[in-house]
Backbone as a ProteinNet text record, in pm:
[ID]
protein_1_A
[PRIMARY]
XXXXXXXXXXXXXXXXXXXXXXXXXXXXXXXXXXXXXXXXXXXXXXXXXXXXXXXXXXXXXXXXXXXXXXXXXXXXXXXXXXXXXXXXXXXXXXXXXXXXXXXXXXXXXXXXXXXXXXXXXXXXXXXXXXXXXXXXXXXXXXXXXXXXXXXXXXXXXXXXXX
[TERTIARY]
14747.3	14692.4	14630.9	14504.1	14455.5	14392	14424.6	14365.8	14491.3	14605.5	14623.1	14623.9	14579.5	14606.3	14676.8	14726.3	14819.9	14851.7	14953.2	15035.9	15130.7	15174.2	15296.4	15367	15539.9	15618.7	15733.1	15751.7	15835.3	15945.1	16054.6	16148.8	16289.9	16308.7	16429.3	16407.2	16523.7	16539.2	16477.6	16360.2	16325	16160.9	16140.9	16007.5	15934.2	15822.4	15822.1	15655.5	15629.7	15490.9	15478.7	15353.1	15288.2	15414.6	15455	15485.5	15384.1	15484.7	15348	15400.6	15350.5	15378.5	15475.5	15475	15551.5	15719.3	15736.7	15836.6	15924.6	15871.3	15892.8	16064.7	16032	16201.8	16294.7	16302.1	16399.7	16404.7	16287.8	16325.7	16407.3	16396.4	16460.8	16613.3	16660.4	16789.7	16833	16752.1	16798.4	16850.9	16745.3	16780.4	16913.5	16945	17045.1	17194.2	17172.2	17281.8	17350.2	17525.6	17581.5	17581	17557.3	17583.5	17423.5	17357.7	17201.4	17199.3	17207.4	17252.2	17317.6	17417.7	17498.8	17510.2	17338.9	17334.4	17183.4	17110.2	16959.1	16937.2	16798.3	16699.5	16690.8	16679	16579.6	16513.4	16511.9	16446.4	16436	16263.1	16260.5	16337.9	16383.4	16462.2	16429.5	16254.9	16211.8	16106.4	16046.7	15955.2	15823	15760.5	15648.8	15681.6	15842	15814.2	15782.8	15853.7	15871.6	15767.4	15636.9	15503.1	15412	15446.6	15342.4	15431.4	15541.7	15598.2	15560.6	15542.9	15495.3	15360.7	15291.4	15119.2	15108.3	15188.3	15154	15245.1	15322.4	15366.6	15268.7	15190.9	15124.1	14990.1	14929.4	14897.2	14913.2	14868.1	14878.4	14849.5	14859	14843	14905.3	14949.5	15079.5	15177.4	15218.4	15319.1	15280	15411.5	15372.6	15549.8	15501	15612.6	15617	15675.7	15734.7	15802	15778.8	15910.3	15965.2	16085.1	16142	16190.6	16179.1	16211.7	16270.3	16342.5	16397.4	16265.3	16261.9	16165.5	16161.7	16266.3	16254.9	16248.8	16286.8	16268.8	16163.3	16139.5	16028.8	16132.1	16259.6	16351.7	16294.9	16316.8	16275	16449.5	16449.3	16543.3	16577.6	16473.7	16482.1	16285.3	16293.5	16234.4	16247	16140	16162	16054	16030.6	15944.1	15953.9	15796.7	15827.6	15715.6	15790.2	15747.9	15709.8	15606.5	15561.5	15468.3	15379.1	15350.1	15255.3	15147.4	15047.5	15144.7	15307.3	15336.6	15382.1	15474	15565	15649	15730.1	15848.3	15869.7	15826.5	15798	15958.6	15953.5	16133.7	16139.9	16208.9	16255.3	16330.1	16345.3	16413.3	16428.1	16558.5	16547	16642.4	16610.2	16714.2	16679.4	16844.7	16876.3	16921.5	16921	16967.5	17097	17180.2	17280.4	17343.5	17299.9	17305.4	17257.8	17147	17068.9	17185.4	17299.7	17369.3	17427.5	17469.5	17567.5	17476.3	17366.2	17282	17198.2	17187.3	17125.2	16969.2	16954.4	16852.1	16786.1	16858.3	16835.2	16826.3	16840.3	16862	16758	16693.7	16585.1	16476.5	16458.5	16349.4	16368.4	16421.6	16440.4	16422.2	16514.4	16403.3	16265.8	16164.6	16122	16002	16007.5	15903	15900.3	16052.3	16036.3	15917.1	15942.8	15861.1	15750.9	15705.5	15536.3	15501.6	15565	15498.9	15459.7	15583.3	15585.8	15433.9	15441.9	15327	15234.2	15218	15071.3	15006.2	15081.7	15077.8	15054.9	15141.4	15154.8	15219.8	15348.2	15444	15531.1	15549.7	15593.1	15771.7	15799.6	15965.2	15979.2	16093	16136.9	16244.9	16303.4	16379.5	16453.7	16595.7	16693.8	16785.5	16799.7	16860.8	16939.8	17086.5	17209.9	17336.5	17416.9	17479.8	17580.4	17659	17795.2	17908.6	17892.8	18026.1	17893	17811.9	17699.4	17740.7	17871.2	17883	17766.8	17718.8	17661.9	17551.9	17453.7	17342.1	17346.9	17452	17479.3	17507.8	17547.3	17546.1	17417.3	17325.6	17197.3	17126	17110.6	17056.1	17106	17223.8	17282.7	17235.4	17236.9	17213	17021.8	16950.9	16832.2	16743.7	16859.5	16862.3	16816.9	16866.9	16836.1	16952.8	16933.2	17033.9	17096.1	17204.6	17287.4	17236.8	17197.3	17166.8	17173.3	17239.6	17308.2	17419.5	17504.4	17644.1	17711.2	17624.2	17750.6	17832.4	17922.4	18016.5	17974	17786.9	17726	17639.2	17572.5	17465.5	17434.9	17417.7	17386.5	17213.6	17217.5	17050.6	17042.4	16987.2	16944.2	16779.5	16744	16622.8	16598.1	16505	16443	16257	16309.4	16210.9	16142.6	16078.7	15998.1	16051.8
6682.3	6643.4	6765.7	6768.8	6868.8	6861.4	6899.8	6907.1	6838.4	6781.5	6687	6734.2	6674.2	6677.9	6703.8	6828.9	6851.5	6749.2	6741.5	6633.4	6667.6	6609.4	6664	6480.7	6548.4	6386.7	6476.8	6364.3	6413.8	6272	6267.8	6172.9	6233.3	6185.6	6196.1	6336.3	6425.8	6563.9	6685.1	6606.9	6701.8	6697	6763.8	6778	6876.6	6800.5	6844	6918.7	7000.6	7087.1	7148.8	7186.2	7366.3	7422.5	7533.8	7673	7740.9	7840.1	7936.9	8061.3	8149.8	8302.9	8351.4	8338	8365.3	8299.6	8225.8	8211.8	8321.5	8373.7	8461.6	8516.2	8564.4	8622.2	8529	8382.9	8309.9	8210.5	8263.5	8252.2	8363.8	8487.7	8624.6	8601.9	8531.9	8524.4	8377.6	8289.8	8195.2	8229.4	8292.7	8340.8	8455.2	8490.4	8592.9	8497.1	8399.2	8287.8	8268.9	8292.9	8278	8136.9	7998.7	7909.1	7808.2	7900.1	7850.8	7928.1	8095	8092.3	8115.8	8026.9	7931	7818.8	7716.8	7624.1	7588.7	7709.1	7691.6	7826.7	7760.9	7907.8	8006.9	8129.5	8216.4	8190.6	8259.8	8260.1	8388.2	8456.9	8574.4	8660.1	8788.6	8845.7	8927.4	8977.6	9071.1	9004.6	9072.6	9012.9	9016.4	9062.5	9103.4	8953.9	8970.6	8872.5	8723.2	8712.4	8589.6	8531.3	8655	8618.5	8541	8615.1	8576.6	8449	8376.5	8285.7	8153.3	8162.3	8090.4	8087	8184.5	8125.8	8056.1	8060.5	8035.4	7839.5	7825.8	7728.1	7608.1	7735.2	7601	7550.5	7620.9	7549.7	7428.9	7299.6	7120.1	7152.1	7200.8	7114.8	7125.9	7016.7	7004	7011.7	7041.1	7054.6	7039.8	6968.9	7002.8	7018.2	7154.3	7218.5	7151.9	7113.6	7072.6	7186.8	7252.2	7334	7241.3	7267.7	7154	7226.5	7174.9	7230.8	7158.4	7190.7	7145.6	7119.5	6939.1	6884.5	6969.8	6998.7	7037	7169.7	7243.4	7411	7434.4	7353.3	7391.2	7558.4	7552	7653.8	7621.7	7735.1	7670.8	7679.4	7553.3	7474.6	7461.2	7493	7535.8	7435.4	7398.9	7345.8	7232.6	7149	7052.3	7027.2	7030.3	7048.6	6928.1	6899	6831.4	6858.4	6919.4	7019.1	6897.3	6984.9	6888.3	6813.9	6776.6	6652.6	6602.2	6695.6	6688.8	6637.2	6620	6570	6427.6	6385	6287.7	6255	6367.4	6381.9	6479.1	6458.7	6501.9	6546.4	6678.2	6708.9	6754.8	6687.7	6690.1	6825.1	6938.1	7074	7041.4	7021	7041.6	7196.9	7289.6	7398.6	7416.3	7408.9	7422.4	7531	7561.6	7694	7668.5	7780.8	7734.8	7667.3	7691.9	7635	7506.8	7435.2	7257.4	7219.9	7246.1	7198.3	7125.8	6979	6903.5	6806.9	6823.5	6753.2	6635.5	6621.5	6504.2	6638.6	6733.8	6772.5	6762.8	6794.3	6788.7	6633.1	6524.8	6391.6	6307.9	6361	6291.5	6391	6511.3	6561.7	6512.7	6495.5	6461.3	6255.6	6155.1	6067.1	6063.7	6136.3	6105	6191.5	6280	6312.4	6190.9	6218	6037.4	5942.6	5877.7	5803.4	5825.8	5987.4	5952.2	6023.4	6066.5	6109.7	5982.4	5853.3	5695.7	5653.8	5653.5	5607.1	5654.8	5776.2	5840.9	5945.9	5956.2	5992.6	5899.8	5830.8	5711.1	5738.7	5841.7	5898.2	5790.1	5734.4	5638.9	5644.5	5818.6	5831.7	5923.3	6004.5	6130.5	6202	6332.5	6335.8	6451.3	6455.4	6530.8	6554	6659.6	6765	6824.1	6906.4	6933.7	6983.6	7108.8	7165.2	7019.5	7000.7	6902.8	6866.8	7053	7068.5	7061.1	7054.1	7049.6	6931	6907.2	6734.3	6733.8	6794.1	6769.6	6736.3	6828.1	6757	6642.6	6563.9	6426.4	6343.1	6378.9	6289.5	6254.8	6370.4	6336.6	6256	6263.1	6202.6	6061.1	5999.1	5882.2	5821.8	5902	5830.6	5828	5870.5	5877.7	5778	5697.2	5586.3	5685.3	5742.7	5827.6	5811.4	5723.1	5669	5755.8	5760.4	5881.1	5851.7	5923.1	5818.6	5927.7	6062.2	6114.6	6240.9	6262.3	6361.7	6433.3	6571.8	6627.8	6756.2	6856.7	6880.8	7008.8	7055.7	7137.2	7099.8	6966.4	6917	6794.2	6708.5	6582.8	6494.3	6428.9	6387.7	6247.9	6276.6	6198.4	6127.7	5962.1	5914	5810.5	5863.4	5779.1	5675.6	5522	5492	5370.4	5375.6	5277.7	5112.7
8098.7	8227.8	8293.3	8312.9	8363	8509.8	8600	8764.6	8810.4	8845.2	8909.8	9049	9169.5	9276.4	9370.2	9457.3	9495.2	9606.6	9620	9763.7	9833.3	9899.4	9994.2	10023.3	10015.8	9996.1	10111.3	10227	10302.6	10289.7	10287.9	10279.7	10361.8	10459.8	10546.7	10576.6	10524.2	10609.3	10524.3	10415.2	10282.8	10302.4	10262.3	10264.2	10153.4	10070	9959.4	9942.4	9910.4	9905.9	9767.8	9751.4	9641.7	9688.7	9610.8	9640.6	9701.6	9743.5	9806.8	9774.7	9769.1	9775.5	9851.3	9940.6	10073.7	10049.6	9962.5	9935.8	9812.6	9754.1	9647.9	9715.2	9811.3	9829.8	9814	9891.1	9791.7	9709.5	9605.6	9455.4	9397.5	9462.1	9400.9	9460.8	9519.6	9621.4	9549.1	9516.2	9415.9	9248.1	9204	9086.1	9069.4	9223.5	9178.7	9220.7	9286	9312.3	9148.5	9186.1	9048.4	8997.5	9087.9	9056.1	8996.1	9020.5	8979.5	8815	8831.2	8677.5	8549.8	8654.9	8585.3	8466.8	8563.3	8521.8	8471.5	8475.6	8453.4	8385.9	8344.9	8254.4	8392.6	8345.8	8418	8518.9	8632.6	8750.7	8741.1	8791.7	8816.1	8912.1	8872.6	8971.3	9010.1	9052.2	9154.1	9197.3	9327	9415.2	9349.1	9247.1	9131.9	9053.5	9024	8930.6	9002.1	9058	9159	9240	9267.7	9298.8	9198	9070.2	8984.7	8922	8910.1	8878.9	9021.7	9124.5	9239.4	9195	9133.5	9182.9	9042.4	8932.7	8837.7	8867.3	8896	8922	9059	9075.3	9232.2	9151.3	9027.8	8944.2	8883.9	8919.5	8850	8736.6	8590.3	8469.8	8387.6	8362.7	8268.6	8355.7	8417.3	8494.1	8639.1	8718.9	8881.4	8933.3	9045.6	9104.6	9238.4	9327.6	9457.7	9505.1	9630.3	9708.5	9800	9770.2	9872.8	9988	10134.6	10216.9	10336.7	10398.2	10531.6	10638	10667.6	10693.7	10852.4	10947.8	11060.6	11076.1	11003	11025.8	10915.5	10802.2	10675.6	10621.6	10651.5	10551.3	10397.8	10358.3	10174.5	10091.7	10021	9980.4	9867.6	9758.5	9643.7	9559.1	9461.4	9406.9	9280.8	9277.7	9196.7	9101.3	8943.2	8898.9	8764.2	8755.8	8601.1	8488.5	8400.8	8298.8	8190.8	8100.9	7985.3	8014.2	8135.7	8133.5	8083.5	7955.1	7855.3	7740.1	7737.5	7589.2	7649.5	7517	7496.2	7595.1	7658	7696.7	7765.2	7924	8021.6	8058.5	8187.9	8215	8340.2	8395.7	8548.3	8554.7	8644.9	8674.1	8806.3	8850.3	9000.6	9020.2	9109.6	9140.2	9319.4	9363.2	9527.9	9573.5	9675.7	9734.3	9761.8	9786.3	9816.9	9949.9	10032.8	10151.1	10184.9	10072.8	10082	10049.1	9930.7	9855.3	9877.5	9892.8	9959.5	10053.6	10052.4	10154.9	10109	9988.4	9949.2	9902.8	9845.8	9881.5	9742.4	9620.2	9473.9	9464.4	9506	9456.2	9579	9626.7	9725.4	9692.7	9637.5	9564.5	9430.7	9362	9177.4	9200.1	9339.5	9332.1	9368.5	9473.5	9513.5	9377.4	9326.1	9231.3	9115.7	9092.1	8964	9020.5	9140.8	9161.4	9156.5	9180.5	9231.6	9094.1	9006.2	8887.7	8797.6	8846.4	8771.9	8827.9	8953.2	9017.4	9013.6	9056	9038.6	8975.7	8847.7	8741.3	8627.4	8644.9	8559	8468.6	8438.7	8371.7	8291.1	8194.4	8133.8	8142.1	8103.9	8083.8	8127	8217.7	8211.3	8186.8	8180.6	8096.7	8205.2	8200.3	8255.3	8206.7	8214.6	8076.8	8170.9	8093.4	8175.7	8117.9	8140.9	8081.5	8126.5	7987.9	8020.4	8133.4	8156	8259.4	8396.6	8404.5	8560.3	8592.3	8672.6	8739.5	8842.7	8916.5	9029.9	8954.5	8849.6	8800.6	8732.1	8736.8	8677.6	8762.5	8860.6	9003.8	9003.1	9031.8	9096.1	8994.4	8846.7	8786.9	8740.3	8787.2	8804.4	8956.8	9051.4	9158.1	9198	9073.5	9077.2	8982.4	8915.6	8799.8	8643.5	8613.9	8496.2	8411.2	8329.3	8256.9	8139.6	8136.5	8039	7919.1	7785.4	7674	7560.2	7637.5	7482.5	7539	7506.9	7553.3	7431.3	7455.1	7321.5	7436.6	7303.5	7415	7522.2	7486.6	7546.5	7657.1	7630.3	7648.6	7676.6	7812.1	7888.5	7907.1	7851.7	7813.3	7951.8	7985.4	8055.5	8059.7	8054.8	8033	8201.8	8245.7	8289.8	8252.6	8310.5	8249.1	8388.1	8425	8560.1	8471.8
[MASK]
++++++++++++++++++++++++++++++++++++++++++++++++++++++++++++++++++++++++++++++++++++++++++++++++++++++++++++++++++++++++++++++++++++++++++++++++++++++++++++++++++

């Protein structure tokens, strides 16, 4: 998929945009959070890196990034992204700050991209992937209809399908 259109999805207390540059410091304050990696790849961990990982992410093709943010202060909240989307088997990444955590903030960005990647993308399936022991990323992808559909003792597969 090449060009897609950038948008903005605000739903209750979330509010979803591009990255921007200006956020780079907390991606560097995310990536150094023990419980982000913990449970995810790599996040850059200097402000160099973390610039050129934002401009390269506010780029649409093949992929589209969401920053999610606190709809009333526009705090930045973490991000929500779905990778692949030139193959087969497109993949949902959501990562929160620590402070969204508990707020509905990973599971109203991870539904609300499902939908509009279903919709206006026209995304057929997506896919959410998950260390075994990540209960919380299995919450969200149960309460986002992403049906469990493979469990070994490392690794949680999750399929969504419109």
């Amino acid at each position: 998929m090449v060009g897609i259109e950038h948008t903005e999805i605000t739903a209750g207390l979330w509010h979803l945009r591009v990255p921007r540059v200006t956020e780079a410091g907390e991606v560097v304050a995310l990536a150094g959070d023990g419980e982000t990696a913990r449970w995810s790849a790599a996040l850059p961990k200097d402000e160099e890196g973390a610039v050129a990982w934002l401009v390269e992410r506010a780029v649409w093709e093949g992929q589209v990034t969401f920053s999610i943010l606190e709809s009333v202060t526009e705090r930045w909240a973490g991000h929500v992204s779905v990778d692949g989307l030139d193959t087969a088997d497109p993949v949902v990444v959501c990562r929160v700050a620590p402070w969204a955590r508990g707020r509905s903030a990973a599971t109203t960005a991870v539904r609300c991209v499902t939908g509009w990647a279903s919709a206006v993308l026209d995304v057929p399936r997506l896919t959410l992937a998950h260390a075994a022991d990540d209960v919380a990323a299995c919450r969200v992808a149960a309460k986002c209809g992403y049906a469990l559909t493979s469990a070994t003792p490392s690794t949680h597969l999750h399929i969504h399908t419109p």
